[in-house]
VEXVOGU-809509 format. One record per residue (C-alpha): residue in one letter; x negated, y negated, z negated. Coordinates in steps of 0.2 Angstrom, whole numbers, plus 2048, in hexadecimal, padded with zeros to 3 digits. Layout:
   resn     X     Y     Z
      a     X     Y     Z
...
END
This chain:
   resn     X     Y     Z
      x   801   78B   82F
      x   801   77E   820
      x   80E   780   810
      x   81B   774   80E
      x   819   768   801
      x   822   763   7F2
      x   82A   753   7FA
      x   831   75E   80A
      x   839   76C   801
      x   849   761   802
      x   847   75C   814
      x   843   76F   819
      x   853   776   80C
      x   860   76C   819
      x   858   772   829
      x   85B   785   824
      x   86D   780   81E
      x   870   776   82E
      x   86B   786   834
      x   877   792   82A
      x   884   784   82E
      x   887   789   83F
      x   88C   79C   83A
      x   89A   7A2   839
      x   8A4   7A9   829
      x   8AE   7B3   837
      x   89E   7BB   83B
      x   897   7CA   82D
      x   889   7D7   82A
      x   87B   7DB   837
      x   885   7CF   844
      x   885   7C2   838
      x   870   7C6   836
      x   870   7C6   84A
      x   879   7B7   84D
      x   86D   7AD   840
      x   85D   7B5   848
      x   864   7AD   85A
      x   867   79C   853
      x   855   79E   84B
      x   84E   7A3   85C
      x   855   795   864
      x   850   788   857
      x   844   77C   85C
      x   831   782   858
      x   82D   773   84B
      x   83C   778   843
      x   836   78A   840
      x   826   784   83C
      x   82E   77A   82E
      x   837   789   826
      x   829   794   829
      x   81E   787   820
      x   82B   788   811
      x   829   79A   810
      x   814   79A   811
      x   81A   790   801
      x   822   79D   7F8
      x   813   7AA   7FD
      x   806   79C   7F8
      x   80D   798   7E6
      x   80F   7AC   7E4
      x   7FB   7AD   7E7
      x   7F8   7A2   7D9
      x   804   7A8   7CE
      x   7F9   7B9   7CF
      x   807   7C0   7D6
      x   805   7D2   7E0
      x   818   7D0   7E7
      x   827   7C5   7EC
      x   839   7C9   7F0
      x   846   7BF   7F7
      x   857   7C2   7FF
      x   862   7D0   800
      x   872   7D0   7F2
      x   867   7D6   7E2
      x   85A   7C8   7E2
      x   86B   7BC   7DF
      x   865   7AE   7EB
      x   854   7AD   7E3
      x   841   7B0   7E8
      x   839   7BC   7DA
      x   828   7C0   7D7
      x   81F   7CF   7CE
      x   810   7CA   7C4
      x   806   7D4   7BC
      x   814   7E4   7BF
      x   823   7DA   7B7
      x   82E   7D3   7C4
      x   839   7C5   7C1
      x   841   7B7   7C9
      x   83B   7A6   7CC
      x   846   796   7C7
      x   83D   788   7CF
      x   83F   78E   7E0
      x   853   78E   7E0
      x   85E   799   7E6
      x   863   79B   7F9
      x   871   7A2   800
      x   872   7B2   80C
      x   873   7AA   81B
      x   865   79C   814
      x   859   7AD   810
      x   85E   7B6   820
      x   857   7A7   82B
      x   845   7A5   81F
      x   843   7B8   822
      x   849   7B9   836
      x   83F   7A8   839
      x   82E   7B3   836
      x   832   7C1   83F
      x   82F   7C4   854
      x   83A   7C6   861
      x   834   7D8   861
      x   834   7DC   84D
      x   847   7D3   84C
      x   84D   7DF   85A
      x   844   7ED   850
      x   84E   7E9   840
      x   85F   7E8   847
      x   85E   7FA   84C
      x   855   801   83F
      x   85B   7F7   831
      x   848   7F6   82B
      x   839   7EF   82F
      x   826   7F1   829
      x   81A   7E4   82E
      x   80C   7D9   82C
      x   80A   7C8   828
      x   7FD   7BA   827
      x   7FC   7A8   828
      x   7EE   79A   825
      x   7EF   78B   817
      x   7DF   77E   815
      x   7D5   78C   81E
      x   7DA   79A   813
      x   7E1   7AA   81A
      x   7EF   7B3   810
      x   7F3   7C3   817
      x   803   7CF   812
      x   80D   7DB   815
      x   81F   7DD   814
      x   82E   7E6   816
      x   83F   7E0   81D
      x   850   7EB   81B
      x   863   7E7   816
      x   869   7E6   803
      x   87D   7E7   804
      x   87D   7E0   815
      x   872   7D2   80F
      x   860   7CE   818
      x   853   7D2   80C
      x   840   7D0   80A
      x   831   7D7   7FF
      x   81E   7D2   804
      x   80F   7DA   7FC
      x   800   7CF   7FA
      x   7F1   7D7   802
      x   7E0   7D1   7FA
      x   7D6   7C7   7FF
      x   7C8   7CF   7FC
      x   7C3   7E2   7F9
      x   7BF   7E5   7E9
      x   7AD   7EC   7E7
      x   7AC   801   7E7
      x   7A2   7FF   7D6
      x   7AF   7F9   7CE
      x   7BA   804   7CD
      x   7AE   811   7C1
      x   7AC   820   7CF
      x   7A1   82B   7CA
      x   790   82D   7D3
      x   796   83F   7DA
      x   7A8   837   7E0
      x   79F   828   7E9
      x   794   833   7F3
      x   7A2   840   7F9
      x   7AB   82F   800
      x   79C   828   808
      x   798   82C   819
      x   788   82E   818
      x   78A   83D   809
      x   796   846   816
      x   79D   846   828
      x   7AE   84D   824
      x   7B9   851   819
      x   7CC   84C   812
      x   7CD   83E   804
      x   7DB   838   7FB
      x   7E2   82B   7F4
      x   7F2   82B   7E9
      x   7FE   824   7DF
      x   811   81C   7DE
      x   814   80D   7E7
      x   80A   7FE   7E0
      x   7FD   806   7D8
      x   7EE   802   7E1
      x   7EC   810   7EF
      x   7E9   806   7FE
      x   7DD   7F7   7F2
      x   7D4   809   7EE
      x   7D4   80E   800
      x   7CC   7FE   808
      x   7BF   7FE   7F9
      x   7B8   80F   801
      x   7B8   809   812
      x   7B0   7F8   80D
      x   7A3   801   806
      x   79F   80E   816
      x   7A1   7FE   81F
      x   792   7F6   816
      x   788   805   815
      x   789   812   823
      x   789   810   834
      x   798   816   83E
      x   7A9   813   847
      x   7B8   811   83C
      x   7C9   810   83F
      x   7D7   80A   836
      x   7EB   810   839
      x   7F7   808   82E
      x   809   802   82C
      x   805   7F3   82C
      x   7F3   7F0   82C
      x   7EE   7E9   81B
      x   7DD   7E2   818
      x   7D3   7DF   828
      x   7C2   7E4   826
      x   7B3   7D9   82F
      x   7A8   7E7   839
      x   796   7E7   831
      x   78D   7F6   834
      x   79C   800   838
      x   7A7   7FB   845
      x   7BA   7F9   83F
      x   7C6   7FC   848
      x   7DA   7F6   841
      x   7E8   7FF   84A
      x   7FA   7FA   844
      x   809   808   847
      x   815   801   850
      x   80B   7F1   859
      x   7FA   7FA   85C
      x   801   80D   85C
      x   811   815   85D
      x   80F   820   84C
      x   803   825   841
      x   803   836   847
      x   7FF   830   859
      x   7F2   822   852
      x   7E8   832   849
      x   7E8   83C   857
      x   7E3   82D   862
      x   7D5   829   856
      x   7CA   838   85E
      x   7C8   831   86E
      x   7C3   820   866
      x   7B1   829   860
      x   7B5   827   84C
      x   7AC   82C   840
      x   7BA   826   833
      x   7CA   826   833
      x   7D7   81F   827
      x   7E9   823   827
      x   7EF   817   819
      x   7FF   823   817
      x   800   835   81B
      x   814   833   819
      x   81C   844   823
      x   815   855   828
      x   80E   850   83B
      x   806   842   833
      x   7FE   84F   827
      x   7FB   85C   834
      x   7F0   84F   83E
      x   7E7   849   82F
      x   7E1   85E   82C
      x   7DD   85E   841
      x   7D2   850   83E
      x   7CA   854   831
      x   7C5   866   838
      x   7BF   85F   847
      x   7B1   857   83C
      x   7B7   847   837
      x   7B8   83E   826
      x   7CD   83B   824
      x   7D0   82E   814
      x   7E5   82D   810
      x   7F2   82A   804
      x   802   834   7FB
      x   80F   82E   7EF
      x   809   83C   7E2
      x   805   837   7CF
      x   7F7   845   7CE
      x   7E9   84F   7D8
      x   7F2   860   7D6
      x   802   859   7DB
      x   7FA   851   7EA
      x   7F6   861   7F1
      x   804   869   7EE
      x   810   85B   7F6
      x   803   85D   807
      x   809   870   807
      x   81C   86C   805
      x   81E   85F   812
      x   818   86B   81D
      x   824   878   827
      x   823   889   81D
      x   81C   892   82D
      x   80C   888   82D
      x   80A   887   81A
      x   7FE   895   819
      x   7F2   88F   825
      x   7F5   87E   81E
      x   7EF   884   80C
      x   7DF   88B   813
      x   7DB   87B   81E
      x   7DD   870   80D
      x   7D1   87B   804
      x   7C7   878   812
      x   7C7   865   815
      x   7CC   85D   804
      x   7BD   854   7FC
      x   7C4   84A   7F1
      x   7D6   843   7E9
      x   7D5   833   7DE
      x   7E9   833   7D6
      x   7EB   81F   7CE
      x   7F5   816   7C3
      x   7F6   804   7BF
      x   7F8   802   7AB
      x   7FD   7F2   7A4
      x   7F0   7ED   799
      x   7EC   7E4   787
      x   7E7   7D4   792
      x   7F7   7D3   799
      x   7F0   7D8   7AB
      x   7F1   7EA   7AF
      x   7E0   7F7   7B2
      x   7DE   808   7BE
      x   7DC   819   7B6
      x   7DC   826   7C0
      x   7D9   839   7C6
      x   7C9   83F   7CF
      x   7CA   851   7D7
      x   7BC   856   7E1
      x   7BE   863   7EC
      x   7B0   870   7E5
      x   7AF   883   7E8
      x   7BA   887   7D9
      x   7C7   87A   7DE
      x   7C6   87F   7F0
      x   7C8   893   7EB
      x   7D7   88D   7E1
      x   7DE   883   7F1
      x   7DB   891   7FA
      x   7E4   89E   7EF
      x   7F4   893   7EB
      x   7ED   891   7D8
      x   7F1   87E   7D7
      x   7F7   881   7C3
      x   7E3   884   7C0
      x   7DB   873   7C7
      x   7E0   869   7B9
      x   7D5   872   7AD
      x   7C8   873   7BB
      x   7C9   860   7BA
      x   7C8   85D   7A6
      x   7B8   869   7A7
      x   7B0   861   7B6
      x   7A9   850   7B0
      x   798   854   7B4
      x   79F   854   7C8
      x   7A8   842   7C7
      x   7BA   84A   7C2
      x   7C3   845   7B6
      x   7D6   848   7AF
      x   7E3   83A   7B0
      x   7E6   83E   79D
      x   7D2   83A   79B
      x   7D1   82A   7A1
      x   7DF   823   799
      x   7D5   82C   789
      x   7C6   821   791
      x   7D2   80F   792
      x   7DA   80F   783
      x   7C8   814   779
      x   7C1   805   782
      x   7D0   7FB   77B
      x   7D7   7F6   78C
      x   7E8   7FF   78A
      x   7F3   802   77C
      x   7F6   814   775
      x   809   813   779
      x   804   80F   78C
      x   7F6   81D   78E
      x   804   828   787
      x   812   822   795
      x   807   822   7A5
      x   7FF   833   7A1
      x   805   840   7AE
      x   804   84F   79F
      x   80B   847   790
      x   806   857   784
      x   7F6   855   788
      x   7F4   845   786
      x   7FC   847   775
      x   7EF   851   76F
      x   7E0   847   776
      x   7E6   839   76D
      x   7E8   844   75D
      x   7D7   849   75F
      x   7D1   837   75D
END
């Protein structure tokens, strides 16, 4: 699917408000959004190819702007497209602005049949997209949901390419406890707010079991982001809610598939965790994500999403299974770009007796003492970025989970 160019943006601008002109004012919220995804169904297919060409435009232009997201639609972007470069987000002028009904047909011209119907009901819809310009591949993924009745759209860029394991300063120890070749089994975690880097993280550990141990791979994600090529593993890509019908459901399929990995790229409610645990006792290596800031919060969040009648059994399975947790952050830095720093835990004896025991509140000082095993304290490697003159102190200081402590390490100094 080529972009529009410069000289049809014009031409493409009256199709969609030829479009819009044929709905009524009479006509408002979600049947107003129904009534323009009929007319878009019915328009003719070089027609929908015109306006989907005009919005590969806005995807293109945000790739080269560096940008990691785009917005459109919906009452608070105020009829323009906004990017996020570099973690500020702001609008774009040059695109224009577009009305609702204008947004509402870009947005319901790339959606199915099946993922419109899907929205209607739900009000929501993740999904996946991808398109082709001058033989490049630009994959995304997005989420579609109402803002003050209003259609509205954010799209995640997914790279391109994985970044190399290497690069992102593991230690020795921590690379081998993620590798299939160290170990079979075992519970690794990736976390971190939204848009710091879990799932560019997460596909940087499978590239590299990919490319150096043979096995059977699957992947379960909602959507599927990066699609990884099968080398000496064979990689398998099972989207929730076109492949399978959950993630929970997905995992539990995964065993009859002969896996050696599996990766659940969100363990977002208890029978998702539960399955993760089963998995992993029955002697396979289980990589995930939370939305935690730090490696002890990541194991206490796992306990409370869980019913309180299988909490016990659920502390001593953890201390079991968890190998590793790798809590990140993306910190804006003095470049004007941002870096990683982040939490290692690794699941060692100590650790593991302090799971086991419900002693969370003494892994922290477990992990500022244990450099010599790959772990490391967030507080620490924002001590390590701003010593190597990548962050400022006033940023090391905001993004450190415990803000004491990283007062007095920079006291220290």
């Amino acid at each position: 699917m080529e972009a529009v160019q410069a000289t049809d943006y014009s031409s493409v601008r009256t199709l969609i408000g030829h479009v819009t002109s044929q709905v009524s004012e009479l006509v408002q919220g979600l049947e107003r959004h129904i009534f323009i995804g009929n007319v878009v169904a019915n328009l003719p297919e070089d027609q929908r190819l015109e306006i989907r060409s005009l919005f590969n435009s806005f995807l293109i232009k945000m790739r080269e702007n560096n940008a990691s997201d785009i917005d459109m639609g919906g009452f608070g972007s105020g009829g323009k497209i906004w990017y996020r470069i570099f973690g500020s987000k702001s609008p774009v002028d040059s695109w224009g602005t577009f009305t609702s009904a204008e947004t509402s047909v870009i947005i319901q011209n790339i959606l199915t049949e099946r993922q419109r119907q899907y929205f209607y009901d739900k009000r929501n819809l993740d999904f996946s997209y991808s398109f082709t310009d001058n033989g490049k591949v630009y994959r995304f993924r997005a989420d579609v949901y109402i803002d003050l009745e209003e259609v509205a759209l954010n799209m995640r860029a997914i790279n391109q390419q994985v970044r190399p394991i290497q690069d992102l300063g593991f230690h020795p120890n921590v690379l081998k406890v993620m590798s299939l070749a160290h170990t079979k089994e075992g519970l690794i975690l990736v976390t971190g707010i939204t848009g710091s880097g879990k799932s560019s993280t997460l596909d940087s550990i499978i590239d590299m079991n990919n490319h150096t141990v043979n096995g059977h791979i699957v992947v379960i994600g909602s959507p599927i982001e990066y699609v990884h090529l099968s080398d000496k593993c064979i990689v398998r890509h099972r989207e929730v809610g076109r492949d399978t019908l959950s993630f929970k459901e997905g995992a539990v399929e995964s065993l009859r598939q002969d896996p050696d990995i599996v990766m659940i790229t969100e363990m977002r409610d208890a029978d998702t965790i539960m399955t993760a645990l089963e998995i992993t006792d029955s002697g396979h290596k289980v990589f995930s994500t939370l939305h935690t800031a730090s490696a002890v919060e990541s194991v206490d969040r796992i306990v409370a999403e869980v019913p309180p009648t299988e909490q016990e059994r659920v502390w001593q399975r953890l201390a079991d299974v968890l190998q590793c947790v790798v809590s990140q952050k993306l910190i804006p830095s003095l470049d004007g770009k941002r870096v990683m720093a982040k939490e290692v835990l690794i699941g060692s004896p100590s650790v593991k007796a302090a799971i086991k025991n419900k002693n969370t509140s003494e892994i922290y000082q477990m992990i500022s003492e244990s450099a010599d095993l790959g772990m490391i304290t967030m507080e620490q490697d924002l001590k390590r970025l701003y010593t190597q003159k990548k962050i400022s102190k006033e940023n090391a200081l905001n993004y450190a989970n415990n803000k004491r402590r990283m007062e007095q390490i920079l006291q220290m100094m």
